[in-house]
N, C-alpha and C positions, 0 to 999 in steps of 0.2 A: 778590586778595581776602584780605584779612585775619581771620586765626583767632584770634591772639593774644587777644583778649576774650572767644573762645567756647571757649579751653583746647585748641586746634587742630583744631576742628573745625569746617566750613566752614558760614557761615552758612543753613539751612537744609537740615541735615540731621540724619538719625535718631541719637541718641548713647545710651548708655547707661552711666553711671556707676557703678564698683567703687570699693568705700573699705576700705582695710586700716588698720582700727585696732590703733593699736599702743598699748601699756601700759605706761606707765613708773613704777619707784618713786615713793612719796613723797620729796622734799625737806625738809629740816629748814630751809635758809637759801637765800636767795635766790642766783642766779644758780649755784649750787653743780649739779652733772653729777648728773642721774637715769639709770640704768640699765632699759633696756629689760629687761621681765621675761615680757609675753606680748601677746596676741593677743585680742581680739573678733569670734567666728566666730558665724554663725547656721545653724542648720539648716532648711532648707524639706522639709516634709513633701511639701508639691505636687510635690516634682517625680519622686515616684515614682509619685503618680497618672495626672499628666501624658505619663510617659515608659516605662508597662512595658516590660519586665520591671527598667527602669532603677533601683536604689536609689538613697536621698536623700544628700546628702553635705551636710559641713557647706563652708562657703564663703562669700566675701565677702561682706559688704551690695552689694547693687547696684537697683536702680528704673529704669524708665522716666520721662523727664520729663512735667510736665505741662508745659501751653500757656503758653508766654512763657519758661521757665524757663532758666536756663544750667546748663553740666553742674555748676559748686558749686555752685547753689542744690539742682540736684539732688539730688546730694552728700550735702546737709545734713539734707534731708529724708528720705532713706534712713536714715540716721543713726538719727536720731530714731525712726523709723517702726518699722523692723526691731529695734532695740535697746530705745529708752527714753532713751537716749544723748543729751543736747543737747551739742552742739558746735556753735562759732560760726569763723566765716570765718577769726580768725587760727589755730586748730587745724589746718584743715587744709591741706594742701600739694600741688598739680597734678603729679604724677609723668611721666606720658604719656597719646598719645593716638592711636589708630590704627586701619586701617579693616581691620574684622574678615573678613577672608577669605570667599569666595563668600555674603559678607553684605551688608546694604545698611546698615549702622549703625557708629558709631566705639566703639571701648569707652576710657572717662577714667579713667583712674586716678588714684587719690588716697591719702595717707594722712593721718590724723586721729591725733594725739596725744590722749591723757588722763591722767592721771594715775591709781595706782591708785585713790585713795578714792572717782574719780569712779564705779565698778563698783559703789556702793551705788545708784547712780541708774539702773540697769540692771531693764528691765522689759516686758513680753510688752502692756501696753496700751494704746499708741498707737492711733486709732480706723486709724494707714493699715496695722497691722501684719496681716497675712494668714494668722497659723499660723505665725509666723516663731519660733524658738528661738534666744536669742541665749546664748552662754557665754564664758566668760572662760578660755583657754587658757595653761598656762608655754609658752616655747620648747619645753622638753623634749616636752610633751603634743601641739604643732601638729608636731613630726619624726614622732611615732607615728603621728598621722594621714596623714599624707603616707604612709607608708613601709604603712602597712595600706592603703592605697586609699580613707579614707572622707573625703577632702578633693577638693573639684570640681577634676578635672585642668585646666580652660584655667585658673583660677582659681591655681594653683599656677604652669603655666607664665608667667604674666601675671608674677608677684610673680619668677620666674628672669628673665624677661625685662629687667624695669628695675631688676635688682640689688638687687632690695629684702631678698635671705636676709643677703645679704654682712655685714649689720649685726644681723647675730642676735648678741646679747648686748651691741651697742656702746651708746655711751653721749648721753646730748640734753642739750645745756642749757637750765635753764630758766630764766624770769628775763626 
């Protein structure tokens, strides 16, 4: 059975999509190296409703699919939803995909470039957004979070898992 089209996840099953947006300088000339500079985190309020005595933490965009959808369309739609954020298919990039322990569902991860200026298009009023608080984090601001506890732990392991820290501070080109 082939997964390859569905981002490794086997056709007709439950997935749910994480996307770590990343932030990269502005460019002055084309194809010239932007420097990763932070992070686009949301905070859900619900899930200290949902989970007492559980506090909320901030943590990746993530959605359930709707009906027909693939995990980028997903994706892209969480994007949007949770941030205000449009991004379009070449932004973002299939990282991994795997079946979430004594769960019945894959979790995708992704990550979506932007640039910085695109964080003026950053906004709480998407009709799919739920309470969702979207903010724009330095490296230096997303280590503090980690290191105080108020960043979602599998959400952190997720991003150690597929090497995603190792390129804190490196560099994308764009172009």
């Amino acid at each position: 059975m082939s997964t390859v089209a569905n981002y490794g996840v086997p056709r007709g099953e439950a997935f749910s999509p994480l996307v770590l947006i990343r932030v990269f300088e502005d460019t002055k000339s084309e194809g010239s190296t932007a420097a990763l500079i932070g992070y686009v985190f949301e905070f859900d309020h619900s899930m200290a409703k949902e989970n007492p005595p559980r506090q909320a933490y901030w943590k990746l965009p993530a959605e359930h699919p709707e009906v027909g959808e693939t995990p980028l369309d997903t994706a892209i739609r969480c994007v949007r939803g949770e941030t205000g954020l449009r991004v379009v298919r070449e932004q973002l990039t299939h990282i991994g995909s795997y079946l979430v322990p004594n769960r019945s569902h894959y979790k995708c991860l992704f990550t979506a470039d932007i640039s910085q200026s695109e964080l003026k298009m950053m906004h709480p009023f998407d009709p799919e957004n739920e309470g969702e608080e979207a903010k724009f984090f330095t490296i230096q601001e997303f280590l503090v979070l980690v290191q105080s506890g108020e960043f979602l732990p599998p959400h952190y392991k997720d991003m150690v898992m597929y090497d995603l820290l190792s390129i804190l501070g490196g560099g994308k080109t764009h172009g």
